[in-house]
C-alpha positions as CSV (number, residue, x, y, z in Angstrom):
1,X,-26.7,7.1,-3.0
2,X,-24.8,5.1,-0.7
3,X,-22.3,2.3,-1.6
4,X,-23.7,-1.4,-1.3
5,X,-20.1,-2.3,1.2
6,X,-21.1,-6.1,0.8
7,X,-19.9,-5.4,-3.0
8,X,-16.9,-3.3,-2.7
9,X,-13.0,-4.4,-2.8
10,X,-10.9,-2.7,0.1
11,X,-7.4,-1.1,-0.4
12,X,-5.5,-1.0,2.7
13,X,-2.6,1.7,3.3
14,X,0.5,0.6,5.9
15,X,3.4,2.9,6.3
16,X,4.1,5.2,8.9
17,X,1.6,7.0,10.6
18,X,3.3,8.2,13.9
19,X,1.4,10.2,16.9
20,X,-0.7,13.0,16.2
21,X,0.6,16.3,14.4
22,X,4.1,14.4,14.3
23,X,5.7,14.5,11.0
24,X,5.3,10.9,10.1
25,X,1.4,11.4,10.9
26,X,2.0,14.9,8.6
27,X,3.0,12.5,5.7
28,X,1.0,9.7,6.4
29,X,-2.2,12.3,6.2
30,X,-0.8,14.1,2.5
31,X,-0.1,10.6,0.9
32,X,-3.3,9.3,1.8
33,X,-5.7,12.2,1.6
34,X,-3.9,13.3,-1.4
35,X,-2.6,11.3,-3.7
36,X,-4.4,7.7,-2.6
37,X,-7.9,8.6,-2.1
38,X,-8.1,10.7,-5.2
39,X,-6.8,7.9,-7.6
40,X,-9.2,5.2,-6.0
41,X,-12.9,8.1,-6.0
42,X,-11.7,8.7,-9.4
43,X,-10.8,5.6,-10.9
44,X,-11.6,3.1,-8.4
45,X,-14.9,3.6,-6.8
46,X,-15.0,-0.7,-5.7
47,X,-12.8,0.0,-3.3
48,X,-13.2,1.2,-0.2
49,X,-10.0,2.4,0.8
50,X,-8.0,2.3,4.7
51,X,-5.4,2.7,7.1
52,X,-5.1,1.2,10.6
53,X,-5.9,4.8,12.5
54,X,-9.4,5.5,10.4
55,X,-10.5,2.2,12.0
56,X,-12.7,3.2,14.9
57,X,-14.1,-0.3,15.5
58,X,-12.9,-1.9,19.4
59,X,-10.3,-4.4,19.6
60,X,-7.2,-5.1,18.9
61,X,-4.9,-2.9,17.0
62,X,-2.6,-5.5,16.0
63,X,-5.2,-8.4,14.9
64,X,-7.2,-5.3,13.3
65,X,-3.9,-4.8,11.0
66,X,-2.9,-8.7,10.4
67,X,-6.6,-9.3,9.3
68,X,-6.5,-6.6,6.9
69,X,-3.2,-7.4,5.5
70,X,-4.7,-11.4,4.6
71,X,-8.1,-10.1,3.9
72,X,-7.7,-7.0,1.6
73,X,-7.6,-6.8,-2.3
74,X,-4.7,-4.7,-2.7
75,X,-2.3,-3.2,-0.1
76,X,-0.4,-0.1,-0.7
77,X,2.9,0.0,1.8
78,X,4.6,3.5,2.2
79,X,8.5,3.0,2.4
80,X,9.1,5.9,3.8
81,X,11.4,6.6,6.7
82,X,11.9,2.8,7.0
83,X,8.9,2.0,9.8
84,X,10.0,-1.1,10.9
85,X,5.7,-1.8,11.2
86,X,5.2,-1.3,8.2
87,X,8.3,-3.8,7.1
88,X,6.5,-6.3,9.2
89,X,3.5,-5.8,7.7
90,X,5.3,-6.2,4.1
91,X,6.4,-9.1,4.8
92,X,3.0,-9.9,5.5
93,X,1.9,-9.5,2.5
94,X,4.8,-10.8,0.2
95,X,3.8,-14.2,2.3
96,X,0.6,-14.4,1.4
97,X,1.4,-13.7,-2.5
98,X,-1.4,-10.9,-2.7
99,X,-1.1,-8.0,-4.6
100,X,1.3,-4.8,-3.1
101,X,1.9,-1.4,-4.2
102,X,5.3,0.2,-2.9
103,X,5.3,3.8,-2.5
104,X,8.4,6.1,-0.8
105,X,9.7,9.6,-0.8
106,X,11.6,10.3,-3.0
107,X,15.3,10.7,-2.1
108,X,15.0,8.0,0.7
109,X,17.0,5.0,0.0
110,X,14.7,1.3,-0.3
111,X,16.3,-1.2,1.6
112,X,18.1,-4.2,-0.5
113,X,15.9,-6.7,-0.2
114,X,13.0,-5.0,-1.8
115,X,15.3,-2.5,-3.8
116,X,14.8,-4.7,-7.1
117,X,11.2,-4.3,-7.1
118,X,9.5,-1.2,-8.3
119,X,8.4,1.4,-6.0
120,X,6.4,4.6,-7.0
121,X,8.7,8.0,-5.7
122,X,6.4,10.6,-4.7
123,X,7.1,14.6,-2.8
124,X,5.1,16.8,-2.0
125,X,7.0,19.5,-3.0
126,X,5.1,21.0,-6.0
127,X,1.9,21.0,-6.8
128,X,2.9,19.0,-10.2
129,X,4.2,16.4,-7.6
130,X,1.4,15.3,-6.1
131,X,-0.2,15.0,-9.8
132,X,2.5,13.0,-10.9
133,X,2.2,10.9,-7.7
134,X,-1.6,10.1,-8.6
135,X,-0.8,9.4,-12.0
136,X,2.1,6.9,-11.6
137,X,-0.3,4.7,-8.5
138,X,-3.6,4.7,-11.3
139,X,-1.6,3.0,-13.6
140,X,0.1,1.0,-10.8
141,X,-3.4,-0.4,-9.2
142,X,-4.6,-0.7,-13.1
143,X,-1.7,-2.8,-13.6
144,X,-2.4,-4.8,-10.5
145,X,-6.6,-5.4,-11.4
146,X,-5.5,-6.5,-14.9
147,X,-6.9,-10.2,-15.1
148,X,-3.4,-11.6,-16.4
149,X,-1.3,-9.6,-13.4
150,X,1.3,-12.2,-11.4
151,X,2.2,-10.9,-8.3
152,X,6.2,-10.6,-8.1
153,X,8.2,-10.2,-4.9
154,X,10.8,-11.7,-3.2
155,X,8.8,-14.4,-1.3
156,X,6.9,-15.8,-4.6
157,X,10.2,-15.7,-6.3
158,X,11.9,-17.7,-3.9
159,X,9.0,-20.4,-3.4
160,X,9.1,-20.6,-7.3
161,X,12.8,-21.3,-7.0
162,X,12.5,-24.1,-4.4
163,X,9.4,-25.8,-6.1
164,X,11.7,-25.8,-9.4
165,X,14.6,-27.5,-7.7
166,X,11.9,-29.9,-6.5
């Protein structure tokens, strides 16, 4: 039975995705195929979940990615390798003051400015990895759905500071 789409919440994934059969495209493919669409068909089937190369649809790339960014329920933003697109789109997102997810390989550094906020590490280097991976995003996104979640990051920190000193 197909999916009433009109109903659904979507999930967009930014991070590196590279050219074809490059390595960032290599790890953009295993973190999405295997560790976010598992946790959302298992757990999350209202969301339909994406990233900005599985959109076939004709226009623009850029306005495609921006709309989704505003638009989606919940974003999940890869770390990894520090894409400066994907920072962009970040900052995106922290503007907005809609929910995030931070994800990154583990062993790569997070840049300062987003250091203090929690970031799931994931490898791919066991088996058992990958399992941890999908365990730590579910109860990530189940902490992000709950009805009493705030989103936290720098940008809805800072406005909160400046409407104080107001």
């Amino acid at each position: 039975m197909a999916k009433d789409t009109n109903k659904l919440k979507t999930c967009f994934v930014v991070g590196p995705i590279g050219d074809d059969n490059s390595d960032d495209r290599i790890h953009a493919d295993w973190l999405f195929e295997e560790i976010v669409l598992p946790v959302f068909e298992q757990n999350f089937s209202e969301f339909i979940v994406t990233r900005a190369d599985k959109n076939s649809n004709p226009g623009r790339i850029d306005e495609q990615i921006i709309s989704a960014l505003l638009t989606s329920d919940l974003v999940i933003a890869d770390l990894t390798n520090l894409n400066p697109n994907a920072f962009y789109e970040i900052g995106i997102r922290h503007t907005i003051q809609k929910p995030i997810i931070h994800m990154h390989l583990d062993g790569q550094r997070i840049p300062f400015d987003i250091a203090s906020f929690r970031s799931i590490k994931f490898s791919r280097r066991l088996p058992s990895d990958l399992r941890i991976a999908r365990d730590n995003l579910m109860q990530f996104v189940k902490s992000v759905l709950n009805k009493d979640y705030v989103v936290d990051n720098p940008v809805t920190f800072s406005r909160a500071k400046v409407e104080f000193e107001k």
